[in-house]
LUMTOR-320703 format. One record per atom (N, C-alpha, C, CB): residue number from 0; atom name; x, y, z. Coordinates in steps of 0.1 Angstrom, whole numbers, always signed. Atoms other than C-alpha are relative to their C-alpha. Glycine has a CB too. Example, Ala and Ser with C-alpha at 12.3 -4.5 7.8 and 13.67 -1.06 7.14 Angstrom:
REM LUMTOR-320703
nr | atom | east | north | up
0 | N | +9 | -12 | +0
0 | CA | +123 | -45 | +78
0 | C | +9 | +12 | +0
0 | CB | -10 | +0 | +12
1 | N | -9 | -11 | +0
1 | CA | +137 | -11 | +71
1 | C | -8 | +11 | +8
1 | CB | +4 | +5 | -14
REM end
This chain:
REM LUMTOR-320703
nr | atom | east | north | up
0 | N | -8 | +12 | -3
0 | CA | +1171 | +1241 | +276
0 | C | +13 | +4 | +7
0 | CB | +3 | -8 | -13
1 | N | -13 | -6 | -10
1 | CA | +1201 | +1239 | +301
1 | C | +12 | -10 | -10
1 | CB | -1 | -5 | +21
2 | N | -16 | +6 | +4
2 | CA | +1234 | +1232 | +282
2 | C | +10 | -3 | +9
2 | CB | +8 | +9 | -8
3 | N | -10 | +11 | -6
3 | CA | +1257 | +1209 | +296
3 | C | +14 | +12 | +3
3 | CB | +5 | -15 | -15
4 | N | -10 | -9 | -10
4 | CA | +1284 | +1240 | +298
4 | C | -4 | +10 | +5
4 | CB | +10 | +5 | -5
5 | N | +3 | -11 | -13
5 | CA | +1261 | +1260 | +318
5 | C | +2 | -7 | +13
5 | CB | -15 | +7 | +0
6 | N | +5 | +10 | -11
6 | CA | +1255 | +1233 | +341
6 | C | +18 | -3 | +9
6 | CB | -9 | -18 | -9
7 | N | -14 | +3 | -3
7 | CA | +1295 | +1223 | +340
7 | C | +9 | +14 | +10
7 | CB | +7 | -2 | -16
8 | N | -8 | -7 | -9
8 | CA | +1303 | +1258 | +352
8 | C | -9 | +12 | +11
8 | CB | +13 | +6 | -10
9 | N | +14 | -1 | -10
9 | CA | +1272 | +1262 | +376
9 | C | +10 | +1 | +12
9 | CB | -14 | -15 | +0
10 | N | -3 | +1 | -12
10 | CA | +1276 | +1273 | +413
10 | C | -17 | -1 | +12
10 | CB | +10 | +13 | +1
11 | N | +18 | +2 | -12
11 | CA | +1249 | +1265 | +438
11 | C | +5 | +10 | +15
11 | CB | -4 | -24 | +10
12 | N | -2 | -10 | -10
12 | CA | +1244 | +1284 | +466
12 | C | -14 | -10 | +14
12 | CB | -3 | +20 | -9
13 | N | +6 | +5 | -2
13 | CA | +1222 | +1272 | +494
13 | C | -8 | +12 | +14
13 | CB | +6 | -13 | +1
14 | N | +9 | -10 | -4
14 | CA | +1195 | +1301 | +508
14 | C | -7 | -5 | +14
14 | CB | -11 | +1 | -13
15 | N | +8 | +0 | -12
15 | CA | +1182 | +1297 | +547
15 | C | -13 | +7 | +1
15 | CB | +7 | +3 | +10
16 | N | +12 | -6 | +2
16 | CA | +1148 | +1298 | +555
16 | C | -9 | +6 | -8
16 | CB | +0 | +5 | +5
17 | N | +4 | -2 | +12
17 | CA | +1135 | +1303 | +521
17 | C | -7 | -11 | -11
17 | CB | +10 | +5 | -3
18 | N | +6 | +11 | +11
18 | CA | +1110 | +1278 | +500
18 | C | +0 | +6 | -11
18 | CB | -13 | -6 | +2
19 | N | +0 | -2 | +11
19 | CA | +1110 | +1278 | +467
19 | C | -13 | +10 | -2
19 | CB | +1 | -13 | -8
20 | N | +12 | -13 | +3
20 | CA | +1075 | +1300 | +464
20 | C | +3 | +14 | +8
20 | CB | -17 | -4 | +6
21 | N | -6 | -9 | -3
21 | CA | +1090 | +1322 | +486
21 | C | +7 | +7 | -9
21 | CB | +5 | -2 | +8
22 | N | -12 | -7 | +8
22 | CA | +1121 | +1330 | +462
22 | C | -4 | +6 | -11
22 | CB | +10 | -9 | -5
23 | N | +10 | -7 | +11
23 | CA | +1100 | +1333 | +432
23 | C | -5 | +13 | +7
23 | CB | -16 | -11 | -5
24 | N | +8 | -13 | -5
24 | CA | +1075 | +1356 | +450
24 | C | +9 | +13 | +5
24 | CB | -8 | -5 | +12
25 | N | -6 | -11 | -10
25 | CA | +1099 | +1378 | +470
25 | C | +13 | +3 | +0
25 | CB | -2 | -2 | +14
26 | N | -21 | +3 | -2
26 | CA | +1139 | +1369 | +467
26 | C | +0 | +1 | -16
26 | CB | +8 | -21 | +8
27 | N | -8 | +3 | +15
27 | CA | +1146 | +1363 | +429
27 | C | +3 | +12 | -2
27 | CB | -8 | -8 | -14
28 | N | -8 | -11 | +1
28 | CA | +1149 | +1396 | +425
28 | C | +11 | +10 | +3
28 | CB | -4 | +3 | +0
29 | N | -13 | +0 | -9
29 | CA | +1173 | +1406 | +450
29 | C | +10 | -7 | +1
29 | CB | -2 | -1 | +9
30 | N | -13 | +9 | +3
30 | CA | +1191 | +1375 | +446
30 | C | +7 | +1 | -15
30 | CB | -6 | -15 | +3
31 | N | -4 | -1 | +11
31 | CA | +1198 | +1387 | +414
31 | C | +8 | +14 | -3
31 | CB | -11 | -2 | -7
32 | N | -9 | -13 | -1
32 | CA | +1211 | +1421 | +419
32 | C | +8 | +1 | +11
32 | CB | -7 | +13 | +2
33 | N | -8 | +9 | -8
33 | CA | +1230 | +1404 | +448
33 | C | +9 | +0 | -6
33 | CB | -4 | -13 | +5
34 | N | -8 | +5 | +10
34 | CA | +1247 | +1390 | +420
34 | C | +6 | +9 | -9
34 | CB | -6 | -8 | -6
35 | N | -4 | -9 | +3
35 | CA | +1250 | +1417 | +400
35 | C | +14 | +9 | +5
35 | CB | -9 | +4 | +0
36 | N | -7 | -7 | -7
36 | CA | +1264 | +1437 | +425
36 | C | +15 | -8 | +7
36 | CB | -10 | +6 | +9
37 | N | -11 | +7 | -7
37 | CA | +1288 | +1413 | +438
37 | C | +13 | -3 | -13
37 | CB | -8 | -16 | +9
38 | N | -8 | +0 | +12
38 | CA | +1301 | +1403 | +402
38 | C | +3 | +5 | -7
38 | CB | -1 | -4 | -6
39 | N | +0 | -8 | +11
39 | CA | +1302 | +1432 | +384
39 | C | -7 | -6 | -16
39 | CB | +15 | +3 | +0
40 | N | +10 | +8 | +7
40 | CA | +1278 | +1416 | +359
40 | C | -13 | +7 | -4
40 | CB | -3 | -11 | +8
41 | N | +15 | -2 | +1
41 | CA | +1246 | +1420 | +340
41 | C | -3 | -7 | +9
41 | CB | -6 | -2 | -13
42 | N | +12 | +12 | -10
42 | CA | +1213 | +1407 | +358
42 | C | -4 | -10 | -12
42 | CB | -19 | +11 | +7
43 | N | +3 | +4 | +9
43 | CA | +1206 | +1397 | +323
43 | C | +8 | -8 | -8
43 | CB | -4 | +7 | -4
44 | N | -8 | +7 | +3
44 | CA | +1236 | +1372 | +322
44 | C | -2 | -13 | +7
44 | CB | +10 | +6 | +2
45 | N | +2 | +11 | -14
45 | CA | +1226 | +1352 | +355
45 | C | -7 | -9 | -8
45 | CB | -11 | +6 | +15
46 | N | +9 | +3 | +3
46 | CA | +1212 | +1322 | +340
46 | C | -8 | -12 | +17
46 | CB | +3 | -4 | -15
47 | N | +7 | +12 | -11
47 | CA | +1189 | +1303 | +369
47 | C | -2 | -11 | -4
47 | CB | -12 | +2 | +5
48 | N | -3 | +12 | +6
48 | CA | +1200 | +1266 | +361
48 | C | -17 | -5 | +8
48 | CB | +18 | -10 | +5
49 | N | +9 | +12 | -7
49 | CA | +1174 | +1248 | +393
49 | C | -1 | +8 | +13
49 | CB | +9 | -16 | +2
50 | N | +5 | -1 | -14
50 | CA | +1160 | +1257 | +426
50 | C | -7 | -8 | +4
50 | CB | -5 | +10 | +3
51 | N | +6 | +13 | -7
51 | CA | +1150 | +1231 | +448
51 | C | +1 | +1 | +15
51 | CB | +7 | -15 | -5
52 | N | +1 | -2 | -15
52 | CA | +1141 | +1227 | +486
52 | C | +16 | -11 | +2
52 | CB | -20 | -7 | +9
53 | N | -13 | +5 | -4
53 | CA | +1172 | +1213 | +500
53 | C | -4 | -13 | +10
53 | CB | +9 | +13 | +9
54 | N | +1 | +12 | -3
54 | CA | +1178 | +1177 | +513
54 | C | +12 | -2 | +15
54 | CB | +2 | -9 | -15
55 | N | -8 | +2 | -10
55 | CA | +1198 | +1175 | +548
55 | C | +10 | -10 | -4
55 | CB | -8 | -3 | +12
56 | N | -12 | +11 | +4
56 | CA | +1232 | +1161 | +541
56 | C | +2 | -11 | +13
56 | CB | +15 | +9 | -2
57 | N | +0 | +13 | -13
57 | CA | +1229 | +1139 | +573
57 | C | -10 | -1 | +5
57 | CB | +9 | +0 | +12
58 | N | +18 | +1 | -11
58 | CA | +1200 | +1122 | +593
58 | C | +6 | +5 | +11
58 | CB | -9 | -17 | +4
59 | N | -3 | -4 | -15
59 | CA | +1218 | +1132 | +624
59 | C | -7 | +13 | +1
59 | CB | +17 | +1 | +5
60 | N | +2 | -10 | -2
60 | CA | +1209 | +1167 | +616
60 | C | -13 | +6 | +4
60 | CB | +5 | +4 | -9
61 | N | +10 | -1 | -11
61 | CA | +1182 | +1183 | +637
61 | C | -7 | +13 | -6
61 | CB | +5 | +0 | +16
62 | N | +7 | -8 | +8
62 | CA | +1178 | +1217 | +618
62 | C | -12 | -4 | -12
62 | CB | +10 | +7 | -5
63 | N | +15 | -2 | +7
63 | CA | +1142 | +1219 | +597
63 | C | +9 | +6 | -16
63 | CB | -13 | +16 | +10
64 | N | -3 | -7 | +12
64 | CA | +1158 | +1220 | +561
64 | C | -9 | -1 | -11
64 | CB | +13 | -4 | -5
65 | N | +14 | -4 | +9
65 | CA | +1124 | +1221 | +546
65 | C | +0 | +17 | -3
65 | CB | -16 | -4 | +10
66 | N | -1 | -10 | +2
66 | CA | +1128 | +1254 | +547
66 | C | +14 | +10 | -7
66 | CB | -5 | +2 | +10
67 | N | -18 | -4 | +7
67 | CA | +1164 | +1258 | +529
67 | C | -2 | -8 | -15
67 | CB | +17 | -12 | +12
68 | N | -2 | -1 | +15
68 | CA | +1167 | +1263 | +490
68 | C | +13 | +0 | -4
68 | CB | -6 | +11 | -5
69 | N | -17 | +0 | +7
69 | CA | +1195 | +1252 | +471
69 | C | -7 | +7 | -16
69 | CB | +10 | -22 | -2
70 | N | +3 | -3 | +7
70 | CA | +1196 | +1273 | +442
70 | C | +17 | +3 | -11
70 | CB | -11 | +9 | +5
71 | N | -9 | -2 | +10
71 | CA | +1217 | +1269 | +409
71 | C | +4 | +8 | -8
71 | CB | +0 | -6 | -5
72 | N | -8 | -9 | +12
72 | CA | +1233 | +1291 | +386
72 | C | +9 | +4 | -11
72 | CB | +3 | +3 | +2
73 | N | -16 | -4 | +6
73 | CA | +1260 | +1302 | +360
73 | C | -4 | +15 | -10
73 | CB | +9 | -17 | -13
74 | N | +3 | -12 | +3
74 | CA | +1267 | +1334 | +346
74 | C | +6 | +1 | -12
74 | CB | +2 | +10 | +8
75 | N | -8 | -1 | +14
75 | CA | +1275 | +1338 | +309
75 | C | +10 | +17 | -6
75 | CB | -13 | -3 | -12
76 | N | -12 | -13 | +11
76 | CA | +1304 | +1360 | +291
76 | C | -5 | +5 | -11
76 | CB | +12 | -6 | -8
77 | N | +5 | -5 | +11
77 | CA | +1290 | +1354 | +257
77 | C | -11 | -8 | +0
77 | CB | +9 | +1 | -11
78 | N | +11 | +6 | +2
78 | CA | +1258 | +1340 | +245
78 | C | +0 | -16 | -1
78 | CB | -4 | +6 | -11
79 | N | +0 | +11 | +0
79 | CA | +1274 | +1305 | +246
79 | C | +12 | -8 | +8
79 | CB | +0 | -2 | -12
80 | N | -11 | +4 | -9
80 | CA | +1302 | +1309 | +273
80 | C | -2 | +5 | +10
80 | CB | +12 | +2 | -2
81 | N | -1 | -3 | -17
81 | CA | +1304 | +1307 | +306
81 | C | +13 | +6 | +14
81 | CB | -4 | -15 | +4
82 | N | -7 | -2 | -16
82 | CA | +1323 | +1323 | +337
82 | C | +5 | -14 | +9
82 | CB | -12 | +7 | +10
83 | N | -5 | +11 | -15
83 | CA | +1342 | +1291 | +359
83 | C | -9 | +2 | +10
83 | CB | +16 | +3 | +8
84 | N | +3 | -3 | -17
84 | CA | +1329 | +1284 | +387
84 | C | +7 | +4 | +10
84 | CB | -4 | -8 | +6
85 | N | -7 | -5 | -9
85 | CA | +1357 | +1288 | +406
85 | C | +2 | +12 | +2
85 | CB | +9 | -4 | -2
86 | N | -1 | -16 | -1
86 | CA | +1365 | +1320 | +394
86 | C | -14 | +10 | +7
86 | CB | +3 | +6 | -16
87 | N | +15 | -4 | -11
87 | CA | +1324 | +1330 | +406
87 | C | +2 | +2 | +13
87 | CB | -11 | -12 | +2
88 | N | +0 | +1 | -11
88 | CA | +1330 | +1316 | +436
88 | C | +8 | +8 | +9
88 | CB | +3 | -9 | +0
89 | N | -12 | -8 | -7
89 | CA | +1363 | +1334 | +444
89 | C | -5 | +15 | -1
89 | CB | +15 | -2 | -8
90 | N | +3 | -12 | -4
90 | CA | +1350 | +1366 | +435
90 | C | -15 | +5 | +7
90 | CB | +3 | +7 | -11
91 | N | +11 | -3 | -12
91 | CA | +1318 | +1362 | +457
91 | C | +3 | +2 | +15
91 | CB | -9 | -12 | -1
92 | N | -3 | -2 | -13
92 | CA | +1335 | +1349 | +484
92 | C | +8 | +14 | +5
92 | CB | +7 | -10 | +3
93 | N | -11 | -15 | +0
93 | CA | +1360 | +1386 | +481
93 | C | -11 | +10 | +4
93 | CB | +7 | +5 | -17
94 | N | +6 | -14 | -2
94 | CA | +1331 | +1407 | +479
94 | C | -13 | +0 | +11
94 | CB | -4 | +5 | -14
95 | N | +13 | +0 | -15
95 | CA | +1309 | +1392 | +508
95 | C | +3 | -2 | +10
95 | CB | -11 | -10 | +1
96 | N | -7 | +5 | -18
96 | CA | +1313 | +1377 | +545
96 | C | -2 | -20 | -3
96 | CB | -18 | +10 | +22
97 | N | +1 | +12 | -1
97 | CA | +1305 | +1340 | +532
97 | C | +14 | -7 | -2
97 | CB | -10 | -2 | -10
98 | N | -14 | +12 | -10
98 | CA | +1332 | +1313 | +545
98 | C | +2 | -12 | -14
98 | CB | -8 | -13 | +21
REM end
């Protein structure tokens, strides 16, 4: 079950070119030592709230986001606390090239 303060301090992220059987099959694992490595973090903290094919935030848009996964997250401290998101965010964005 997803508790309400994993969810509260969840970050999504949103994966190009990647369906959900893809991620399972071939990415979850990498996207997980991604994480690791980026957060200084267990892998065995990550919890994977949701992954879902992604929904084009505008009809104008012309890119194919059938093939774009939004995939949720949060990473626990202790067995019933969570990391901010903000703070996630900030030290993702530090230790990668994402904008």
């Amino acid at each position: 079950m997803v508790s309400e303060e994993a969810v509260k301090n969840s970050v999504g992220m949103r994966l190009k070119g990647i369906t959900p059987e893809d991620f399972i099959l071939s990415h979850c694992k990498n996207f997980l030592h991604g994480l690791r490595s980026a957060l200084n973090i267990r892998t065995k903290d990550i919890d994977i709230l949701s992954i879902q094919p992604s929904e084009a935030a505008m009809s104008k848009e012309k890119r194919d986001t059938n093939r774009d996964l939004d995939v949720l997250f949060a990473v626990r401290k202790s067995p019933h606390v969570y990391f901010p998101s903000k703070q996630l965010l900030a030290k993702i964005k530090t230790t990668s090239n994402l904008k």
